[in-house]
Residue, then its C-alpha position, 0 to 999 in steps of 0.5 A: x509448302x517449304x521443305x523441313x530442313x534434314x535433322x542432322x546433316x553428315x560431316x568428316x571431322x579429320x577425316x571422321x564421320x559424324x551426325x551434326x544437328x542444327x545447334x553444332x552438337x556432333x553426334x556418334x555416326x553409327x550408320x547412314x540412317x539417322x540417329x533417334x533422339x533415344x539412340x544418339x550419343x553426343x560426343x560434343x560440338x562442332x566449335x569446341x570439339x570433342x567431350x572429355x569423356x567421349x571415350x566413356x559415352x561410347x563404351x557401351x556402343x563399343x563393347x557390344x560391336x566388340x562382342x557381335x564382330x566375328x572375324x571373316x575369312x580374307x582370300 
């Protein structure tokens, strides 16, 4: 049986890192796990770069990071 392709595949773009799919939509890197079809954002394509608003679709995901970090104590 020929193995499936992984659905995403990690890429640096300048030095960031991204999920990109098959299609060349870049995808918010939250984690090294794969992002779910109901917890990814798209943030545009590999060809054209970023979306215009990538900045909005990321406030949300952002604000609640914000909100959960706690400062750590630096020796």
């Amino acid at each position: 049986m020929p193995s499936q392709p992984a659905p995403y595949q990690r890429v640096l773009l300048e030095g960031v890192p991204y999920w990109k799919d098959v299609t060349g939509n870049i995808y918010y890197y939250e984690s090294s796990a794969f992002p779910s079809a109901e917890s990814r954002i798209c943030l545009g394509t590999e060809s054209s770069g970023l979306f215009a608003d990538w900045q909005t679709r990321l406030e949300t995901t952002l604000s609640g990071y914000r909100t959960a970090a706690v400062s750590r104590p630096r020796h």
